[in-house]
ROBARO-905394 format. One record per residue (C-alpha): x negated, y, z negated; residue in three letters; residue number from 0. Coordinates in steps of 0.05 Angstrom, whole numbers, plus 5000, padded with zeros to 4 digits. Layout:
N
(node (X Y Z) "ALA" NUM)
...
END
This chain:
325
(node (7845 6294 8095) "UNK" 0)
(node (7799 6243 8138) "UNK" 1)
(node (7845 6214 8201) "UNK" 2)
(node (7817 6138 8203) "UNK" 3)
(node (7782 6154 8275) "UNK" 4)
(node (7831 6098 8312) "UNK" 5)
(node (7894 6143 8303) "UNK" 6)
(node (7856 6198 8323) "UNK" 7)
(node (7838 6181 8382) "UNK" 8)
(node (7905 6154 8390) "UNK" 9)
(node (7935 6226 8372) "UNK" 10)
(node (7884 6262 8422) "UNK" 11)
(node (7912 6218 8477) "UNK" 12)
(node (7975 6233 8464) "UNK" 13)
(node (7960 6306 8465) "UNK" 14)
(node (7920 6311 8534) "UNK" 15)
(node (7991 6269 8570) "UNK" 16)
(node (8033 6322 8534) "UNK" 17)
(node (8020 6381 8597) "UNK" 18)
(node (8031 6328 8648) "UNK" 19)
(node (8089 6290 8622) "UNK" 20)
(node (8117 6367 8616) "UNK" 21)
(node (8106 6376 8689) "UNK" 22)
(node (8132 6317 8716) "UNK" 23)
(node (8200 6327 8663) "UNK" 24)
(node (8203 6404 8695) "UNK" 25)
(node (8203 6380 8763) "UNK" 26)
(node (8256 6327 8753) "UNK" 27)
(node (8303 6370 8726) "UNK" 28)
(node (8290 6424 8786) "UNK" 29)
(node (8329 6452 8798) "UNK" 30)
(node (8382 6465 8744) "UNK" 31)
(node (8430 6508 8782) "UNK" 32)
(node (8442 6533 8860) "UNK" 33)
(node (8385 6556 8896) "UNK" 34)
(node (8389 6622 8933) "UNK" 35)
(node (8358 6616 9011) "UNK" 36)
(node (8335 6692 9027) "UNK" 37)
(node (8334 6712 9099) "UNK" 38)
(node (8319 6776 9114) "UNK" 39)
(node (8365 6770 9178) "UNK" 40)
(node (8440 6772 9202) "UNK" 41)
(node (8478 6713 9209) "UNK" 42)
(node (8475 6681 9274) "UNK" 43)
(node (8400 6704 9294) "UNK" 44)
(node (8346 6646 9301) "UNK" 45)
(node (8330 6647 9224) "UNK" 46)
(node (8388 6649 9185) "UNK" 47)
(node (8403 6581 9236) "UNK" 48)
(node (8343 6544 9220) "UNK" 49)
(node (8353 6568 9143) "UNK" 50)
(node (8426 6533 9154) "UNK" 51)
(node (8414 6472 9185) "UNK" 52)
(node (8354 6455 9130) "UNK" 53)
(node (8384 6482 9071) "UNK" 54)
(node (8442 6446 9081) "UNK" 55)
(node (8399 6381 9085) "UNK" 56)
(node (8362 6406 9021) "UNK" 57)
(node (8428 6404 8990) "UNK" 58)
(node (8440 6341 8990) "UNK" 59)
(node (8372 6327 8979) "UNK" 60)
(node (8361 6369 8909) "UNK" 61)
(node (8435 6354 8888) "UNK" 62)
(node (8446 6423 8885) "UNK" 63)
(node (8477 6487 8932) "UNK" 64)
(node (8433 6512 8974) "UNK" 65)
(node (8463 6580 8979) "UNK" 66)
(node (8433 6621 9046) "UNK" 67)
(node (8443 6685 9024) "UNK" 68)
(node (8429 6745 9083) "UNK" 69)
(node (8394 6807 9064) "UNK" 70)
(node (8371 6846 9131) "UNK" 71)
(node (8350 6916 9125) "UNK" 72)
(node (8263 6944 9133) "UNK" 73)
(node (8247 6897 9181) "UNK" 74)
(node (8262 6840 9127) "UNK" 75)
(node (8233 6877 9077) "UNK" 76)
(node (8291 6882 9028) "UNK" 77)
(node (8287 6803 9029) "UNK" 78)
(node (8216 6798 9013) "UNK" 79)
(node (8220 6845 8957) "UNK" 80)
(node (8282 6810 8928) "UNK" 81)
(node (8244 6743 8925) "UNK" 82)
(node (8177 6770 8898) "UNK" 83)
(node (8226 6804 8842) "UNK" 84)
(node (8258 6738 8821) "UNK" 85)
(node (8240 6695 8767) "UNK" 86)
(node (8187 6645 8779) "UNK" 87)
(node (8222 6582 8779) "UNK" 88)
(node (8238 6559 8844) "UNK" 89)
(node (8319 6579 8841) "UNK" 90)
(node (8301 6639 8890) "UNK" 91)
(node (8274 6608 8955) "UNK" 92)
(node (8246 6664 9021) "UNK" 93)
(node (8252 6650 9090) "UNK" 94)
(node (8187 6673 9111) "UNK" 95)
(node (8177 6703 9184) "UNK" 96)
(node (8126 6730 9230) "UNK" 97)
(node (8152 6791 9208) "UNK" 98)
(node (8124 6783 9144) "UNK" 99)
(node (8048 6780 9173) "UNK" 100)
(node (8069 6838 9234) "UNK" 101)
(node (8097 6884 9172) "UNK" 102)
(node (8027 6879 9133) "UNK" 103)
(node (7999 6935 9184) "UNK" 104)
(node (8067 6963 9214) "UNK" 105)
(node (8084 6996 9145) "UNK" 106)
(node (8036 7052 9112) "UNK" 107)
(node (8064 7025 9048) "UNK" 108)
(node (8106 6964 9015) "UNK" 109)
(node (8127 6958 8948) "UNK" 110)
(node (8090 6888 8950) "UNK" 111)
(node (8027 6851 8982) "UNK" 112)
(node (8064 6803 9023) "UNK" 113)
(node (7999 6751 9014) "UNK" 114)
(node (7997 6763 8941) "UNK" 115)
(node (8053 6768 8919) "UNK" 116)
(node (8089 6704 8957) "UNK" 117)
(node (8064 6633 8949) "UNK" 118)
(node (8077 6596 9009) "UNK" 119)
(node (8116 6529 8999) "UNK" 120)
(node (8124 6503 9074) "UNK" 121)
(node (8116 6520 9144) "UNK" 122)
(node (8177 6488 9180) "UNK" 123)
(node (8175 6516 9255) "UNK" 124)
(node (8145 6549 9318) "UNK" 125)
(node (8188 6580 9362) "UNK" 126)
(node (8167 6598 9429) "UNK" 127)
(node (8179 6658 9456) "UNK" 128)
(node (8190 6667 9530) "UNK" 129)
(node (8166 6707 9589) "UNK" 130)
(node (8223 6722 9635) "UNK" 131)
(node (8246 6770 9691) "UNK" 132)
(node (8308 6796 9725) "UNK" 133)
(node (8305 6745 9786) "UNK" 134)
(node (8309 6805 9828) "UNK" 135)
(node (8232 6827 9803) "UNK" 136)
(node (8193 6790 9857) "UNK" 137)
(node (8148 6748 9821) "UNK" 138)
(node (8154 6674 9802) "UNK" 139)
(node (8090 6664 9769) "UNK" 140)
(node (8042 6703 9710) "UNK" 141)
(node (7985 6712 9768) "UNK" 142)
(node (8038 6746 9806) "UNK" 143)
(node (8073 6790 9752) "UNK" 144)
(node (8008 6813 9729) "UNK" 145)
(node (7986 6831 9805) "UNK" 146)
(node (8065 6862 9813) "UNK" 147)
(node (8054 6908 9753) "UNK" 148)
(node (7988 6936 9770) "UNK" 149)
(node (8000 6950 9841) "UNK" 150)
(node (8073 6984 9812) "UNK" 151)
(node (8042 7035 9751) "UNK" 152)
(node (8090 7050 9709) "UNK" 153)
(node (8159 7016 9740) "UNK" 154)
(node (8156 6959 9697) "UNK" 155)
(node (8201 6964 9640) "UNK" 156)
(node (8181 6910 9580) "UNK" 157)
(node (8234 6908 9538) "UNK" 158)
(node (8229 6894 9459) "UNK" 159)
(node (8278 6879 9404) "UNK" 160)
(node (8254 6949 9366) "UNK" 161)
(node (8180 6964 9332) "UNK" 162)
(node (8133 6903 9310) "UNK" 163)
(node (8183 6863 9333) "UNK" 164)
(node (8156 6789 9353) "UNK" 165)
(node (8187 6802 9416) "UNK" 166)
(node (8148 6876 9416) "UNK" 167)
(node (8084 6846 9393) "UNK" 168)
(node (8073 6784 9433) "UNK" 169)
(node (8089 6830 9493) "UNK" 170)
(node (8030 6875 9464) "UNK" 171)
(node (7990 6818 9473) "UNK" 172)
(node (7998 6804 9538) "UNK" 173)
(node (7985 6882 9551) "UNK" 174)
(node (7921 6873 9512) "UNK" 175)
(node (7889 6805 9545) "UNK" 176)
(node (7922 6821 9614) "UNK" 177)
(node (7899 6895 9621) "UNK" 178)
(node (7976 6916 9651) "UNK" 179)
(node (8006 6984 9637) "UNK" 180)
(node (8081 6967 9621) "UNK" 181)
(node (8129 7022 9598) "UNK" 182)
(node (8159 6997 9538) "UNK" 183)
(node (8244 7002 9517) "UNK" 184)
(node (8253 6993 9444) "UNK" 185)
(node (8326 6970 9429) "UNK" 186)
(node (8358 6960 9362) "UNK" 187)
(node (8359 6882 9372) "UNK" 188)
(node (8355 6831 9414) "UNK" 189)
(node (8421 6817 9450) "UNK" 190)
(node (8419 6892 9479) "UNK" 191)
(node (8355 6883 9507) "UNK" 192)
(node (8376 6821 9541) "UNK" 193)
(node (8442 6852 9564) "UNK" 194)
(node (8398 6901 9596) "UNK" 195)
(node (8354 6854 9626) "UNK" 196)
(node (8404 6810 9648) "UNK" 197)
(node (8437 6874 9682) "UNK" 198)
(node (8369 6890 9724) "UNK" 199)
(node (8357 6957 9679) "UNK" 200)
(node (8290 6928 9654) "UNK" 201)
(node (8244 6881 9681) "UNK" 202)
(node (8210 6836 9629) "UNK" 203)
(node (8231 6818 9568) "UNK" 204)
(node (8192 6764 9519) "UNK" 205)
(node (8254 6744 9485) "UNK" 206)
(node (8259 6686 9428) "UNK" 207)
(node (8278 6613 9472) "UNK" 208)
(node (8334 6602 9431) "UNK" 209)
(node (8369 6669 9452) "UNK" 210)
(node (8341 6667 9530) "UNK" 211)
(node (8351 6584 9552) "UNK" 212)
(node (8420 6580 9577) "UNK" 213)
(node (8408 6646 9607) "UNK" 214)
(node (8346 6614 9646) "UNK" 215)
(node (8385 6547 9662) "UNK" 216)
(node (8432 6586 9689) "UNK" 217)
(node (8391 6620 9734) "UNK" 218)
(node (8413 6687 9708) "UNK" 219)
(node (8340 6698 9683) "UNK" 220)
(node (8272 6669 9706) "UNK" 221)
(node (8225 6652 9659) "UNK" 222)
(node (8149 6657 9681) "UNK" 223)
(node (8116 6634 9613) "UNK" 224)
(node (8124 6605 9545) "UNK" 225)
(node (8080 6636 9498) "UNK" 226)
(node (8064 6583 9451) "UNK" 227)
(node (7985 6547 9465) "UNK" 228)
(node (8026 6486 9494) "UNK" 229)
(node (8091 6476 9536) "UNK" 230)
(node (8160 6476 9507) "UNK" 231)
(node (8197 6411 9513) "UNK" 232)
(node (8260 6447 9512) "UNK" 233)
(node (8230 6484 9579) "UNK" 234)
(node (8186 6429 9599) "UNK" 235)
(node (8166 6455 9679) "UNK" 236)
(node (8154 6529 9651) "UNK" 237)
(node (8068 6540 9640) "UNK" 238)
(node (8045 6570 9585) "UNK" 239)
(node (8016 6646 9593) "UNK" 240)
(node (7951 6618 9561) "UNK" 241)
(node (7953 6575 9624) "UNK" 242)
(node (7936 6642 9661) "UNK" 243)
(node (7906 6686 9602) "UNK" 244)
(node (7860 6631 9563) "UNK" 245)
(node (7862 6646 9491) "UNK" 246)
(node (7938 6672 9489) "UNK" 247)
(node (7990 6649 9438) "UNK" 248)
(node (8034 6694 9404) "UNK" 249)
(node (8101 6662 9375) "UNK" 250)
(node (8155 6664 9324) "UNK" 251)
(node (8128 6622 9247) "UNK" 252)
(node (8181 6598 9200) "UNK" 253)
(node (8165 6572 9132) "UNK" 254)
(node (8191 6580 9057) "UNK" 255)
(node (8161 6618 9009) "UNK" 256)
(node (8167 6636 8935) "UNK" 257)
(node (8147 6686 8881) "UNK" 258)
(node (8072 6674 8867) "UNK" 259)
(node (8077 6639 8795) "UNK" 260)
(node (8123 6588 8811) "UNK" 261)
(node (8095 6524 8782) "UNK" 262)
(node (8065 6484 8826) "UNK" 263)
(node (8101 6424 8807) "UNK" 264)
(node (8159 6460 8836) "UNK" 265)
(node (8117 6487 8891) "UNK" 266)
(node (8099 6409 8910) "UNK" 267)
(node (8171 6381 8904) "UNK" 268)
(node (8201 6433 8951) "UNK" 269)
(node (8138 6416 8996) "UNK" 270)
(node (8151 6343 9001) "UNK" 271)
(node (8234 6344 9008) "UNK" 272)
(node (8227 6400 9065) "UNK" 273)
(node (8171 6347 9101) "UNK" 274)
(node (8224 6295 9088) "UNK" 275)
(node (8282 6337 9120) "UNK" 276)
(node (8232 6349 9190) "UNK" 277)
(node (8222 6270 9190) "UNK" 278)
(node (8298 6262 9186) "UNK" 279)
(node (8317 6235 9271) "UNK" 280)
(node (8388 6294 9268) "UNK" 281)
(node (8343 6347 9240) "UNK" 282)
(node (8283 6333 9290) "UNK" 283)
(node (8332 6321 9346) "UNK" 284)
(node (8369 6387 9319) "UNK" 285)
(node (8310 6432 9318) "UNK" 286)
(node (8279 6405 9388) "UNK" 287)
(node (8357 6426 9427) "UNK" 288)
(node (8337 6496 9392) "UNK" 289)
(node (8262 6506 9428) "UNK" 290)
(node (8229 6496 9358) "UNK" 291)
(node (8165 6461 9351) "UNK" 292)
(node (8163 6429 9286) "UNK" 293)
(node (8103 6446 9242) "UNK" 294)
(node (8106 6421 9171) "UNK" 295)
(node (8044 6437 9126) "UNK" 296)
(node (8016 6433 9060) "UNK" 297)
(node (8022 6497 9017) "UNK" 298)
(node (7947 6511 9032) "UNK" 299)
(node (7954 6496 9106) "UNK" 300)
(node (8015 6545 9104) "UNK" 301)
(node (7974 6601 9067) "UNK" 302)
(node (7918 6595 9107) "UNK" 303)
(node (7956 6603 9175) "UNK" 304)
(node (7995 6656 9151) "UNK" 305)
(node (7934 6704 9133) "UNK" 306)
(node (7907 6682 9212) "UNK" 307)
(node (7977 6707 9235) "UNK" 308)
(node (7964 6776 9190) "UNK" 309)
(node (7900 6782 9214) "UNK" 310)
(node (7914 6780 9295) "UNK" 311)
(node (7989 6817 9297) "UNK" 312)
(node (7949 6867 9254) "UNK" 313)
(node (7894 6885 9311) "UNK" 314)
(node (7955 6878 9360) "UNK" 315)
(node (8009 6936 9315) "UNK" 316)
(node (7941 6977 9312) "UNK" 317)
(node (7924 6970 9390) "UNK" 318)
(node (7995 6989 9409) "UNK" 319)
(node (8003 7043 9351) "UNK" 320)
(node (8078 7025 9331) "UNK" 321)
(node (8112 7051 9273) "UNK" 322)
(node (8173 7025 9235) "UNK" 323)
(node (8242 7043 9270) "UNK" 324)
END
């Protein structure tokens, strides 16, 4: 049978809207049900309180629980893997890490390509990590630490918060760019290795801000450097190292991430309401008391930055030859 070519056409219209009025209907009813917040952390460390204080916002936001849920274990490798085994559809959110790019090279082999197998939603924050001595190391500046430690071979101690740690890698980095021989303490965590510096029984420590700043206000600790390309306005009179060592920046990323065939609908509407919560004045104001430097991205922006961030901790794990704990 002939269609008379008007209703055709009519029909054919209707047909092409059909995929895009399907989208939009999917993303309006995202999400359906609570969504889980992995973090492949303990409570109380710096991500599972940034995964708190925006999920919480998100919340409200989506009209549904955001449920943090805390999976450490592998260096948060047991998160990842969770996530990239959940269904596609946005209910299973990760709390990616610098971890995620340092573990690329640290581990021989991973049940999943971190790159491939995640689809970045969001970055949401820097955070600095910082440079800082026992005061009784006598040294107030970089120029003079790094003059210190070569004129002392081998009775520097650098603390780190175990293997490919950010705290172990961005202190590779300095090794690398500032030619020093430091003697390395792994510890299984951070708040041993600052009990320890704190107590004089290492020397340096490049320790997350959030962990370290009342220690430094305090005057407990003394902070040489932040490590991030530009000053921290939580530590606003401390230099940068790449003040001293052009070129340097090594620092903690935060984002969300998701298993790779989420719809991008979904993908977009979890972009936007995250941008919305680091426009909102309590979150900004939240997240700035904290040391973060807010960073919010597109998914491609995020994606891109991340495979940078694999591509430089990997030359740094392979220069200082660490190995899982």
């Amino acid at each position: 049978m002939n269609l008379p070519r008007r209703k055709f056409l009519h029909l054919a219209a209707g047909a092409a809207v059909l995929p895009v009025v399907s989208r939009s209907a999917r993303a309006q009813a995202y999400p359906s049900r609570p969504v889980r917040w992995i973090v492949g952390s303990v409570p109380g460390s710096s991500p599972d309180m940034f995964a708190r204080l925006i999920g919480q916002w998100l919340s409200e936001r989506l009209g549904r629980p955001v449920v943090i849920e805390n999976r450490p274990g592998a260096g948060t490798n047991l998160a990842t893997e969770a996530v990239v085994r959940a269904p596609p559809d946005g209910h299973t959110l990760l709390f990616i890490t610098s971890a995620n790019s340092i573990n690329a090279t640290l581990y021989d082999k991973l049940n999943f390509n971190f790159i491939r197998d995640i689809k970045p939603v969001a970055s949401i924050i820097r955070l600095p990590n910082v440079m800082e001595v026992n005061p009784s190391l006598p040294v107030r500046t970089v120029p003079e630490f790094i003059a210190y430690t070569k004129a002392n071979p081998g009775k520097v101690n650098m603390a780190s918060a175990g293997n490919g740690s950010v705290s172990h890698v961005v202190g590779e980095l300095f090794k690398m760019m500032a030619g020093v021989n430091m003697v390395r303490v792994p510890y299984l965590g951070g708040p041993p290795a600052l009990t320890d510096l704190i107590g004089g029984q290492v020397q340096v420590y490049f320790d997350v801000i959030t962990s370290s700043i009342e220690y430094i206000r305090s005057g407990k600790l003394r902070a040489l450097a932040v490590t991030t390309a530009t000053r921290s306005e939580a530590l606003p009179g401390i230099p940068t190292v790449g003040e001293f060592l052009p070129g340097y920046e090594g620092s903690a990323l935060f984002g969300v991430g998701v298993p790779q065939q989420t719809p991008a609908d979904i993908v977009e509407k979890l972009n936007k309401d995250i941008k919305a919560a680091l426009d909102d004045s309590k979150i900004r104001t939240r997240l700035a008391e904290l040391g973060g430097m807010m960073l919010a991205s597109s998914p491609d922006e995020f994606s891109k930055l991340i495979v940078e961030e694999t591509e430089k901790w990997g030359k740094v794990v392979k220069f200082s030859g660490a190995k899982p704990d």
